[in-house]
N, CA and C of each residue as an Amber inpcrd file, in Angstrom:
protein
   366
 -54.1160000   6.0890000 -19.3980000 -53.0840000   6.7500000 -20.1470000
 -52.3970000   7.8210000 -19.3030000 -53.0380000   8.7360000 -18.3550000
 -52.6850000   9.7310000 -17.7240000 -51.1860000   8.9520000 -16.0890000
 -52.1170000   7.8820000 -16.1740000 -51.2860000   7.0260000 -14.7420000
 -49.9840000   6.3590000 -15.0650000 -50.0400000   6.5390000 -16.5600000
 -48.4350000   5.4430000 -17.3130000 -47.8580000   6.8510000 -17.8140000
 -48.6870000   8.1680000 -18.0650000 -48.0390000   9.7270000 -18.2640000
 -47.1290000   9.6860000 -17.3270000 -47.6850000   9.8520000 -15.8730000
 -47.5530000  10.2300000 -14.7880000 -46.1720000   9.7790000 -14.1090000
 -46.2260000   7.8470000 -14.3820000 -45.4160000   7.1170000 -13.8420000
 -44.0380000   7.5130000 -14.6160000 -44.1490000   7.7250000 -16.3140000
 -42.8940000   8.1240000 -17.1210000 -42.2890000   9.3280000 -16.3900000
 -42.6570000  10.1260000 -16.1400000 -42.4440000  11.4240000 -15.9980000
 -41.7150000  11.6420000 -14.1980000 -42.1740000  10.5280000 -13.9870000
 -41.7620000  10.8100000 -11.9300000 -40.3880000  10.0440000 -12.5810000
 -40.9330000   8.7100000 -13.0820000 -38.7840000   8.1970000 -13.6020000
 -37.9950000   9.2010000 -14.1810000 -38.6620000  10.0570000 -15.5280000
 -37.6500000  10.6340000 -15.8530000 -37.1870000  11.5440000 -14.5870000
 -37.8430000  12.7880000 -14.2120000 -37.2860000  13.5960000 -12.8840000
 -36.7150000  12.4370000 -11.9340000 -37.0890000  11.4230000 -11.6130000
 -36.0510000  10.4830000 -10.4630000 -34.4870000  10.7650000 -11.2930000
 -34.3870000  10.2430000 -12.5020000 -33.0800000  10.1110000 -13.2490000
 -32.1140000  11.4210000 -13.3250000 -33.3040000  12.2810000 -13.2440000
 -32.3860000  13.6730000 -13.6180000 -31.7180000  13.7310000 -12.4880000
 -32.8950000  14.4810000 -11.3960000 -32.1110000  14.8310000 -10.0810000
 -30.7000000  13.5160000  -9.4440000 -31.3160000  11.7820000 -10.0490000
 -30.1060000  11.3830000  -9.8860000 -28.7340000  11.6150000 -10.2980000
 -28.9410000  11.6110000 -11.8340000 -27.8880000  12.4090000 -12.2050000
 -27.1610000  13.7910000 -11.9640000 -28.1300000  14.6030000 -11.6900000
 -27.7120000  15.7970000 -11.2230000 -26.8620000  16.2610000  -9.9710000
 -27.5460000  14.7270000  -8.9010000 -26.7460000  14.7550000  -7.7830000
 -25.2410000  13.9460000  -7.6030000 -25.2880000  12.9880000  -8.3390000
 -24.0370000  11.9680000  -8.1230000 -22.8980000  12.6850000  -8.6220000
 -21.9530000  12.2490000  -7.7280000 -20.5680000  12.8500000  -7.0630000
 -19.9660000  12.7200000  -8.7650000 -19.1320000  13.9540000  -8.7080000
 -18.1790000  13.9650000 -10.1130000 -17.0680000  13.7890000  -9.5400000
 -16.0910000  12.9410000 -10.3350000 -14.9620000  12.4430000  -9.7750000
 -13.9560000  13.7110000  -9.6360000 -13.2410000  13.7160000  -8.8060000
 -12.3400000  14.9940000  -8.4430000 -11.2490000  14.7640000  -9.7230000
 -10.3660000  15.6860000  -9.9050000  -9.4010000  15.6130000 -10.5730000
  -8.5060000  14.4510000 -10.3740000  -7.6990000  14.4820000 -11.3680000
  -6.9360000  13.2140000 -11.5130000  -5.7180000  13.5150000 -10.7150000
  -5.0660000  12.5920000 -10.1770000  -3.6930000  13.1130000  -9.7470000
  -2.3460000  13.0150000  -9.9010000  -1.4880000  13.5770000  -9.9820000
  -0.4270000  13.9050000 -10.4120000   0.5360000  12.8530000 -10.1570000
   1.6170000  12.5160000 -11.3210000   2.5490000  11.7280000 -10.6250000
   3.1920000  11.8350000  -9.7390000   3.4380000  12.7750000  -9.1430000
   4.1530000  13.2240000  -7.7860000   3.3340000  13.0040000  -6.6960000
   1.5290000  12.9680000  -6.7710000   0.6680000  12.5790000  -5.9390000
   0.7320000  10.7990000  -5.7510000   0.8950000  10.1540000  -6.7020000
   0.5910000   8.5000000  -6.4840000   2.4580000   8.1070000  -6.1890000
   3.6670000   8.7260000  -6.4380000   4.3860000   8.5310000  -6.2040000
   4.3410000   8.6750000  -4.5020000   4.2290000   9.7900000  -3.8010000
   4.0830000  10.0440000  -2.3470000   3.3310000   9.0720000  -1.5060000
   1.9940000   8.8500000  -2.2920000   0.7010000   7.7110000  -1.9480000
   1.9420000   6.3940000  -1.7290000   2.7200000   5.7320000  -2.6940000
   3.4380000   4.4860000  -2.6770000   4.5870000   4.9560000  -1.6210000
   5.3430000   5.5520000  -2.3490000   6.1050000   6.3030000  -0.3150000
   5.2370000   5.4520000   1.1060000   4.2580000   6.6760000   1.0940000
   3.6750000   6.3510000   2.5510000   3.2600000   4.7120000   2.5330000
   2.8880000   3.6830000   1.6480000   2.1540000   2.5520000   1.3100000
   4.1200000   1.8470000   1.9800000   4.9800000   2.2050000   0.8900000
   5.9890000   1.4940000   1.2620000   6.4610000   1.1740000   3.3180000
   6.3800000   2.5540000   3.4930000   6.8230000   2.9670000   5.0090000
   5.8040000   2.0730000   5.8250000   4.8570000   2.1850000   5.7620000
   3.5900000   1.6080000   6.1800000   3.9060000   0.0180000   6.1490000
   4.2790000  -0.9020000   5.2470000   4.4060000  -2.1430000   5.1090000
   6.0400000  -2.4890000   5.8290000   6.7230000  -1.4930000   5.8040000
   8.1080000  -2.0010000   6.2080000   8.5880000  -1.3760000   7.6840000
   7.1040000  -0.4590000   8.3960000   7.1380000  -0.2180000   9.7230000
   6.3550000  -2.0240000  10.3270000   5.2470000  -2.2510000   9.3830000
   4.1970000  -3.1370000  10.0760000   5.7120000  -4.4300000   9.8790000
   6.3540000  -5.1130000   9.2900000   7.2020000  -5.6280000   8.8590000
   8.4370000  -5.7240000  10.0370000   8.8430000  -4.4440000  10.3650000
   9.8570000  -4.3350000  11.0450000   9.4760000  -4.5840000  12.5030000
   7.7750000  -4.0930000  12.8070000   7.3850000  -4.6200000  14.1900000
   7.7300000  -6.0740000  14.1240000   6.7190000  -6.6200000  13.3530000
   6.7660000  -8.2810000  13.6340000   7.8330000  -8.4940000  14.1190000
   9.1920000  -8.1580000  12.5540000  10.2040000  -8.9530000  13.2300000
  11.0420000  -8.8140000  14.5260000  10.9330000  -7.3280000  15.0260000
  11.0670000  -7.0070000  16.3510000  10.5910000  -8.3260000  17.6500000
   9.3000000  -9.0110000  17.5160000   8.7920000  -9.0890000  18.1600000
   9.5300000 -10.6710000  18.0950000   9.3360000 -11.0180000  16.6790000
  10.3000000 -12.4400000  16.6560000  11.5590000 -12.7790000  17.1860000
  12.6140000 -11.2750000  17.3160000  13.5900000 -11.2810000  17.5460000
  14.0320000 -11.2570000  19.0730000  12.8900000 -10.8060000  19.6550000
  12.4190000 -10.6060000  21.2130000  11.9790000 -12.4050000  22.3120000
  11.5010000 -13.2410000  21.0690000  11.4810000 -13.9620000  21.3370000
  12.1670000 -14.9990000  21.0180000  12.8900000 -14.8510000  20.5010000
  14.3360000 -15.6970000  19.8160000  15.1700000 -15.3910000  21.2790000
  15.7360000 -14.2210000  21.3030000  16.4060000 -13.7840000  22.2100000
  15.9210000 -15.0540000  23.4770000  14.8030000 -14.6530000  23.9620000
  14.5950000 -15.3770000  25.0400000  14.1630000 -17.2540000  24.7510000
  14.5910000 -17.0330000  23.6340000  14.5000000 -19.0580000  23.5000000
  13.1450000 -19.2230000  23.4170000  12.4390000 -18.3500000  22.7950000
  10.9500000 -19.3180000  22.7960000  10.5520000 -19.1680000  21.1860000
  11.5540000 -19.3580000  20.4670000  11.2770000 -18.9930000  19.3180000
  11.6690000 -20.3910000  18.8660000  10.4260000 -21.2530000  17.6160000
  11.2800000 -22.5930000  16.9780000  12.4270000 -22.1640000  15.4850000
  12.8020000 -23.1900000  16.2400000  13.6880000 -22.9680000  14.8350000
  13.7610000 -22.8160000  13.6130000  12.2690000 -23.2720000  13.2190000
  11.7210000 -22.6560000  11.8550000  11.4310000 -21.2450000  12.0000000
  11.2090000 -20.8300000  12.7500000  10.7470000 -19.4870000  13.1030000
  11.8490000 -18.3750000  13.1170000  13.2860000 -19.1170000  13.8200000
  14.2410000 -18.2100000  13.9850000  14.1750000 -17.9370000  12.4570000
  14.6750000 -18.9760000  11.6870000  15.4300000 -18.5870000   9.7330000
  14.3790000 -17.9030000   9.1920000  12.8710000 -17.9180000   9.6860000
  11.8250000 -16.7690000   9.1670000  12.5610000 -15.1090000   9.5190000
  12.6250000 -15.0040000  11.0420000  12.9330000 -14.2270000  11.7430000
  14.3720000 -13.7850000  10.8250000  15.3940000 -14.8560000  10.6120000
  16.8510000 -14.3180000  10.2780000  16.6400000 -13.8450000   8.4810000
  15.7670000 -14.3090000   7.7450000  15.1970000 -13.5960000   6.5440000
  14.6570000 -12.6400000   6.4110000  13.6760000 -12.2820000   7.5600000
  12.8820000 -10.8320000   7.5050000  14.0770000 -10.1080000   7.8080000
  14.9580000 -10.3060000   8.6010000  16.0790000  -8.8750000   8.9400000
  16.7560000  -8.4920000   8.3790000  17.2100000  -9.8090000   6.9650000
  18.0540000  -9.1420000   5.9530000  17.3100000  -8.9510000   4.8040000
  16.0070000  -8.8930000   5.3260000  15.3970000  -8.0480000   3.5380000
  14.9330000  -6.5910000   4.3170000  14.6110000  -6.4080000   5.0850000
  14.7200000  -5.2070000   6.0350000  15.4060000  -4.3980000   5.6680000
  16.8760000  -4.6670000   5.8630000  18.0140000  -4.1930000   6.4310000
  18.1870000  -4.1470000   4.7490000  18.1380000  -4.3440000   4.1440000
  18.3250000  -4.3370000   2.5450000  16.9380000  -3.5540000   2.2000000
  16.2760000  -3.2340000   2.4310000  14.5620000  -2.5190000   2.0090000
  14.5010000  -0.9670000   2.5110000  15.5400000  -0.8550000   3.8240000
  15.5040000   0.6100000   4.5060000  15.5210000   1.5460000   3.6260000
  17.2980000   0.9380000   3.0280000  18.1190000   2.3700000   1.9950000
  17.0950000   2.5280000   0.8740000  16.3220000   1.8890000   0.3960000
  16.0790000   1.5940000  -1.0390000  14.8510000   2.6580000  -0.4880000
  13.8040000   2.6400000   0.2550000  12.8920000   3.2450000   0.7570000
  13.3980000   4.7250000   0.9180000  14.3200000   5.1520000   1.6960000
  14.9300000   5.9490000   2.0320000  15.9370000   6.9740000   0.7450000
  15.5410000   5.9810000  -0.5260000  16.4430000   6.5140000  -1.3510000
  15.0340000   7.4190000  -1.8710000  14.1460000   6.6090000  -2.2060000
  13.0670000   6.9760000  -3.3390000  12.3360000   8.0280000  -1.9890000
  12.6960000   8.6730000  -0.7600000  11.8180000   9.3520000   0.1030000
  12.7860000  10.5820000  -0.6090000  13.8200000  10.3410000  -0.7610000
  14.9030000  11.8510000  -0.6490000  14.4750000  11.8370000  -2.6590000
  14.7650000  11.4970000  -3.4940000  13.7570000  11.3060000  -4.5430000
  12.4940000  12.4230000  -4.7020000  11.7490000  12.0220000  -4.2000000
  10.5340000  12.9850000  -4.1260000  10.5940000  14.0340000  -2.9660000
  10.9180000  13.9060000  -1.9590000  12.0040000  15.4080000  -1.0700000
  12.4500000  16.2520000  -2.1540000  13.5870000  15.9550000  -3.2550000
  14.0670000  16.7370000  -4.0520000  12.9590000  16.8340000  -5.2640000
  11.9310000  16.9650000  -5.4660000  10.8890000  17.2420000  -6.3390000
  10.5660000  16.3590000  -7.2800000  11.9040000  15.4290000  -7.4390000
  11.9460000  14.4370000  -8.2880000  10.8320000  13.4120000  -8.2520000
  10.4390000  12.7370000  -9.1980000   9.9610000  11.6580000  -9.1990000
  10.3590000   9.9600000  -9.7820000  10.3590000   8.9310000  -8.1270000
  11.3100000   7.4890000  -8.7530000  11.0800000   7.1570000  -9.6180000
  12.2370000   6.7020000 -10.6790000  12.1070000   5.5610000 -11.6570000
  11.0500000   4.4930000 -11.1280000  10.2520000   4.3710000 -12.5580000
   9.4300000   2.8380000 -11.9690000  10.4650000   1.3550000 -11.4050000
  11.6940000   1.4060000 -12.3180000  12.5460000   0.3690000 -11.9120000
  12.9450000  -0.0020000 -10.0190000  12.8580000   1.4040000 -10.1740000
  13.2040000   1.6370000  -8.2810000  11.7490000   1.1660000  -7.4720000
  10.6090000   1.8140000  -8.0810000   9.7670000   1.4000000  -7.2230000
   9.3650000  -0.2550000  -7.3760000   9.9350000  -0.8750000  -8.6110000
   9.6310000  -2.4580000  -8.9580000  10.6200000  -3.0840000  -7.9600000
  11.5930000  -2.3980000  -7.9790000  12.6910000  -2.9940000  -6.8580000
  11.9850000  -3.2060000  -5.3140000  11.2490000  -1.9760000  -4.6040000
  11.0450000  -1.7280000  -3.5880000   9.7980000  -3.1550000  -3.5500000
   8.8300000  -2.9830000  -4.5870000   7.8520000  -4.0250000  -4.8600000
   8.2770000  -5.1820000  -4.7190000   9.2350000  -5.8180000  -5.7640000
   9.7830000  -7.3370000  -5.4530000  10.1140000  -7.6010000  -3.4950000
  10.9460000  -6.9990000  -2.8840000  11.2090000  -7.1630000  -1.6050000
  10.1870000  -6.9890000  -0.9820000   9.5240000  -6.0750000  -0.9260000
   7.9210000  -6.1120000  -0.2400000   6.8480000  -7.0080000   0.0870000
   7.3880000  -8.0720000  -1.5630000   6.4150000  -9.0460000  -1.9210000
   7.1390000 -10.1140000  -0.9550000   8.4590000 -10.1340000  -0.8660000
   9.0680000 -10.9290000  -0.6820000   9.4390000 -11.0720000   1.0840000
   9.2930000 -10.1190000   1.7750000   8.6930000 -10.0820000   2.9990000
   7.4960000 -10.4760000   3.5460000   6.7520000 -10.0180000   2.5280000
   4.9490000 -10.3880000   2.8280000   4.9880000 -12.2290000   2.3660000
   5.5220000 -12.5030000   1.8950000   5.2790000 -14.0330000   1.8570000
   6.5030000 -15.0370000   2.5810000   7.4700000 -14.1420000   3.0190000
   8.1560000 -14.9110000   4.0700000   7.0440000 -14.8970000   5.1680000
   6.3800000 -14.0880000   5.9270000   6.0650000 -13.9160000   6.7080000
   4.2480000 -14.7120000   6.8610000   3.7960000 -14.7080000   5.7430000
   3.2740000 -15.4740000   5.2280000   3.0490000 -17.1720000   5.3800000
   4.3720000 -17.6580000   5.3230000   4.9020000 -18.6880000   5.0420000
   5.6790000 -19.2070000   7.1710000   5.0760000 -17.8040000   7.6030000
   5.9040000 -18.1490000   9.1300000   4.7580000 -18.8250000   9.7700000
């Protein structure tokens, strides 16, 4: 009886001090915090984006690019080139304290998606 006392009693103290120790979640964050987070997420996908097609365009230039590859290449530059301003709109957006319409950031999303599976598809 004393050895099944014993054994209850080391679980319960295991449970406490577990509980006592595990991490409490930090505060929640602000819409102006997950708005900035998608900012940097956007820039991030349409720097990695703009390399590639750099690199496609480098090799187009010099003819070693197939021709399926160029109309990959000639699609990534005009969703690019159409993805900059829109990025650039929602940066000056939260610059001015503001925070984007979700419509704007669904906008930035659709083209994003739509790069990532051209490229995808190369």
């Amino acid at each position: 009886m004393n050895r099944k006392r014993s054994i209850l009693i080391l679980v319960a103290l295991a449970l406490i001090v577990g509980c006592a120790t595990a991490p409490t979640p930090g505060p929640a964050k602000s819409a102006s915090q997950i708005a900035k987070e998608k900012s940097l997420y956007f820039m991030a996908v349409y720097k990695a984006q703009f390399d590639d097609a750099a690199v496609m365009g480098a090799l187009g230039l010099q003819g070693k690019l197939p021709p399926g590859q160029l109309q990959v290449y000639r699609i990534k530059r005009e969703l690019l080139i159409k993805l900059k301003p829109m990025i650039e709109a929602f940066d000056a957006i939260l610059a001015g304290g503001g925070i984007p319409a979700a419509g704007r950031e669904q906008e930035i999303n659709n083209i994003i998606n739509q790069l990532v599976a051209t490229a995808g598809g190369a």
